[in-house]
C-alpha positions in Angstrom: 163.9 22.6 12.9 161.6 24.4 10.3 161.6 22.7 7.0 159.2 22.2 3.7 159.3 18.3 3.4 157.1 17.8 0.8 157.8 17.5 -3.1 155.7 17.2 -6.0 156.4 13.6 -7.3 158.0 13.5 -10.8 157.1 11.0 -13.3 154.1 10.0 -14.8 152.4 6.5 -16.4 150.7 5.8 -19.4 147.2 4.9 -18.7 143.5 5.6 -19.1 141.6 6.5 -17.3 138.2 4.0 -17.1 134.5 5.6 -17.0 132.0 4.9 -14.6 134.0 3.2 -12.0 132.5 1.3 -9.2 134.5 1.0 -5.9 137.1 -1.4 -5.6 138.4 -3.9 -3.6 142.2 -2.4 -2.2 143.6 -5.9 -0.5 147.0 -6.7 0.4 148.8 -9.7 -1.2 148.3 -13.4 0.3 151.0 -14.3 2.6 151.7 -17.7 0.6 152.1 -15.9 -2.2 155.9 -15.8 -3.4 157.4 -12.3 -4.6 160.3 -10.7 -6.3 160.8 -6.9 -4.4 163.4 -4.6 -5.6 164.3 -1.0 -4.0 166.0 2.2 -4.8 167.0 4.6 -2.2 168.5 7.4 -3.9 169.6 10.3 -2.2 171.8 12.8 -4.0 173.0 16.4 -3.3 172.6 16.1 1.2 174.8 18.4 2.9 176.1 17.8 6.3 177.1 20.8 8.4 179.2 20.6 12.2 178.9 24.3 14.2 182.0 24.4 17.3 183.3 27.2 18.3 186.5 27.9 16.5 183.8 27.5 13.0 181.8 25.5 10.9 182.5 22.8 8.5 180.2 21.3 5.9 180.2 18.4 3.4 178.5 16.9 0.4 177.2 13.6 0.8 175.0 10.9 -2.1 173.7 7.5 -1.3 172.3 5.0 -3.5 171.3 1.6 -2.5 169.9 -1.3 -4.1 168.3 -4.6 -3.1 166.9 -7.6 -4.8 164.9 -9.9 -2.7 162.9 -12.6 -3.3 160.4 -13.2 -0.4 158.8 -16.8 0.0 156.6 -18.6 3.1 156.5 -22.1 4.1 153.1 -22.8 6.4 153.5 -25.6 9.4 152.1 -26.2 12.5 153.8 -23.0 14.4 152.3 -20.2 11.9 153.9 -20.3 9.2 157.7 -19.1 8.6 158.5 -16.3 5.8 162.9 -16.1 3.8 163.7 -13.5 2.4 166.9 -14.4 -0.3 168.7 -11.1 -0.5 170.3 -11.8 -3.9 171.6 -8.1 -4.2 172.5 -5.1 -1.6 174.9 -2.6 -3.0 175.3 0.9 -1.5 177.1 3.6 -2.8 178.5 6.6 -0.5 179.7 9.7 -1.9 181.3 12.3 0.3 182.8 15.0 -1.0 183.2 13.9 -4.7 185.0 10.1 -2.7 182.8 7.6 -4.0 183.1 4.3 -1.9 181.4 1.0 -3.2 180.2 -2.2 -0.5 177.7 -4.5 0.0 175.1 -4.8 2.3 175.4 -7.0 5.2 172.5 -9.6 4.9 173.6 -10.0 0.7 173.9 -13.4 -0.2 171.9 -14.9 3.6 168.4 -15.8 3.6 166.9 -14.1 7.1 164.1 -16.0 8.2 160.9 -14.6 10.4 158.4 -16.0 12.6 155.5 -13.9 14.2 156.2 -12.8 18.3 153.6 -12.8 20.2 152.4 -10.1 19.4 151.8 -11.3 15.3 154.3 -9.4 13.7 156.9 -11.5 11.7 160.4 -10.9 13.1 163.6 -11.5 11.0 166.9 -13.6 12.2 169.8 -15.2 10.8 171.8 -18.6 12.3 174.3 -17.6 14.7 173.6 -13.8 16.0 173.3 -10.6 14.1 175.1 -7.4 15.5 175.3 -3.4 14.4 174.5 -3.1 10.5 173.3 -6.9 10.2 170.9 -6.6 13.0 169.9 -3.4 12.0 168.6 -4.3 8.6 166.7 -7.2 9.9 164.6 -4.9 11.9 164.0 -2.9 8.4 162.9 -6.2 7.1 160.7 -6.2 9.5 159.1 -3.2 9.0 158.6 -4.0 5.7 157.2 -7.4 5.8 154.8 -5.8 8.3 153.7 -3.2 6.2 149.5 -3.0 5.6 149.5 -0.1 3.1 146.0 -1.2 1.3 142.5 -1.0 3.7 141.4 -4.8 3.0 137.6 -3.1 2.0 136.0 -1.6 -1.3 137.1 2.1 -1.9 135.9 5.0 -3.9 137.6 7.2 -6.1 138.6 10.0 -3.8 138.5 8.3 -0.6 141.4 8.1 2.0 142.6 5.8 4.4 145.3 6.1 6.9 148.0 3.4 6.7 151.2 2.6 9.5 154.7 3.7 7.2 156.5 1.3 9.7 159.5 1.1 7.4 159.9 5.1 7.7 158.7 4.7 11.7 162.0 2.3 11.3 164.8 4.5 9.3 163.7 7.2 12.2 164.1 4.9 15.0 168.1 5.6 14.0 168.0 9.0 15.2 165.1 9.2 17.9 164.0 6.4 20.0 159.7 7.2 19.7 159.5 9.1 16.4 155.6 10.2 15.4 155.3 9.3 11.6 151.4 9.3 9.9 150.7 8.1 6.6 147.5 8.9 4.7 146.7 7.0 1.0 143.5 8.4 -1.3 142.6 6.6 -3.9 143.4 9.2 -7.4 142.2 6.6 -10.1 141.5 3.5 -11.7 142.4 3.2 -15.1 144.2 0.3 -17.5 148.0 -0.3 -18.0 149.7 -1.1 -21.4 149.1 -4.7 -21.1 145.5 -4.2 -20.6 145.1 -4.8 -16.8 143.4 -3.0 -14.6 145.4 -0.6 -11.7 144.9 1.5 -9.0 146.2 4.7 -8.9 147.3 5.8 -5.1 148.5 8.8 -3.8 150.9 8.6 -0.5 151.5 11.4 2.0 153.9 10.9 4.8 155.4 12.5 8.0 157.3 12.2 10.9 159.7 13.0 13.6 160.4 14.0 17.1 163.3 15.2 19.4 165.1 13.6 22.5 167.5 13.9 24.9 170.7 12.2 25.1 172.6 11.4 28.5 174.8 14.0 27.8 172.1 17.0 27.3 172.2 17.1 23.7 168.9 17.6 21.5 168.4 14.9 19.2 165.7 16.4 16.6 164.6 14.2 13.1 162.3 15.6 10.7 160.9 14.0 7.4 157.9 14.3 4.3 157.5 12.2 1.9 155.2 11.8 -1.2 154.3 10.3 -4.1 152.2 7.0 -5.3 151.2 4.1 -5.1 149.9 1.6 -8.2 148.3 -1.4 -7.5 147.4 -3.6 -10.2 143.8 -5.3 -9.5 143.9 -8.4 -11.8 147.6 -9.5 -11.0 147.8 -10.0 -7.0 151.2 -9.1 -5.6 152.1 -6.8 -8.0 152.5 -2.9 -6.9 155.0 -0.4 -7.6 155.2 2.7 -5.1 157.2 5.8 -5.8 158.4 8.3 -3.1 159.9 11.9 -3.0 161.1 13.6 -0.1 163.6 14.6 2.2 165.2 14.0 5.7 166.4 16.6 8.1 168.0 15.4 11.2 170.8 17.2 13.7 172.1 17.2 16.7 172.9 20.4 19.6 174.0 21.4 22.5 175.6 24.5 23.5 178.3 25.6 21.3 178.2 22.5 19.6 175.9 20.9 16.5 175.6 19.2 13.5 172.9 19.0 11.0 172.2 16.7 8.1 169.8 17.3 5.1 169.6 14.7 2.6 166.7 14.9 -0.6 165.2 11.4 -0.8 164.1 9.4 -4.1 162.8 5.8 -3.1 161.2 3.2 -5.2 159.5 -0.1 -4.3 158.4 -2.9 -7.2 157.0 -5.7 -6.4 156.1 -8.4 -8.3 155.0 -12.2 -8.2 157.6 -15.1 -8.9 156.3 -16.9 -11.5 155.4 -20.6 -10.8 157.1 -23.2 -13.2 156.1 -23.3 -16.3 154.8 -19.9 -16.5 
């Protein structure tokens, strides 16, 4: 399944550009340290499409969701152990023109993750998760996993590759062992409004694969994503990172398949929760 996947990014931010700039240091934020995320997935104007053989059928479907977490960690003796407080979920399904409203299912909980054994922190709640809810703790996951910066001084210009786990994840829906890259180059360093000093980041992404199902079907998921990343350099913990894209996935065997294409707008901000008093 041909498609273009990659979009020029819209938007831009008001900054300038700084002269004469020395590499920096690109490091992810402490673990201790306590953060407010907020994400957007927006994806408007998808069109799904079923082929049988008495005809096709097709429909229009949009999807916005929105969450507000606030991510804290606790060290003790067993490695520390990270809550997430999920203070807002809400997704929004359009299908033809019905618009449905609902809540995600981890809004209101607090998951909790440990690192396995293999030092990735793994999300649970009390009492057992199932379909949706365990689903989205695996996203959790992904993110809380996530290493996007290189932990070393780079150049302007220079590229690193980073692991889009959370995209490897969303994938992991369709296709059991999707192949997703992610590459990040370093655009600029310039100053934001409020004087501070920012990184500039541009993101490439993509991935995808095919498999078979038990009953000879060709399972096929495709997507490209880009946009930026902004990293501001005197306040730790805060980044915003911007994505545009889209997702192709379907499904065939003969006489018989289905194929969904759905534009993708998603947003990340991240900040630190001020301590008290602040």
């Amino acid at each position: 399944m041909e498609t273009r996947l990659f979009l020029t990014l819209a938007g831009s931010f008001s900054i300038g550009v700084l002269s004469a700039v020395e590499p920096v240091l690109l490091r992810n934020p402490a673990p201790e340290l306590p953060l407010r995320i907020q994400t957007s997935t927006i994806a408007k104007g998808g069109r799904a499409s079923s082929t049988v053989p008495t005809g096709t059928t097709s429909q229009t479907i949009d999807i916005t969701r929105k969450r507000h977490i606030e991510r804290t960690m606790r060290n003790d003796a067993l490695g520390g152990e990270v809550t997430y407080r999920i203070l807002q979920d809400v997704i929004t399904t359009a299908i033809n023109g019905k618009t449905e409203n609902k809540t995600g299912p981890l809004e209101a909980k607090s998951p909790k993750a440990r690192k396995n054994g293999a030092g990735n922190w793994t999300f649970s709640l009390e009492g057992t998760a199932l379909g949706e809810a365990a689903d989205d703790l695996e996203m959790l996951g992904a993110f809380e996993n996530r290493k996007w910066l290189p932990e070393r001084k780079v150049a302007i210009g220079e590229s690193w590759n980073f692991e889009p786990s959370f995209i490897r994840r969303s994938l992991q829906r369709d296709i059991p062992n999707p192949q997703v890259t992610g590459v990040m180059k370093l655009r600029e360093i310039g100053t934001a409004p409020d004087g501070t000093r920012q990184a500039i980041i541009d993101c490439f992404i993509r991935g995808g694969g095919r498999s078979e199902t038990p009953t000879g079907a060709t399972v096929t998921a495709e997507t490209g994503l880009v946009g930026n990343l902004t990293v501001n350099l005197d306040q730790p913990g805060r980044m915003r990172l911007y994505l545009n894209g889209k997702l192709a996935t379907g499904v065939a065997k003969p006489g018989d398949s289905a194929k969904v294409m759905m534009p993708l707008n998603l947003s990340v901000t991240i900040n630190p929760i001020p301590k008290l008093g602040e």
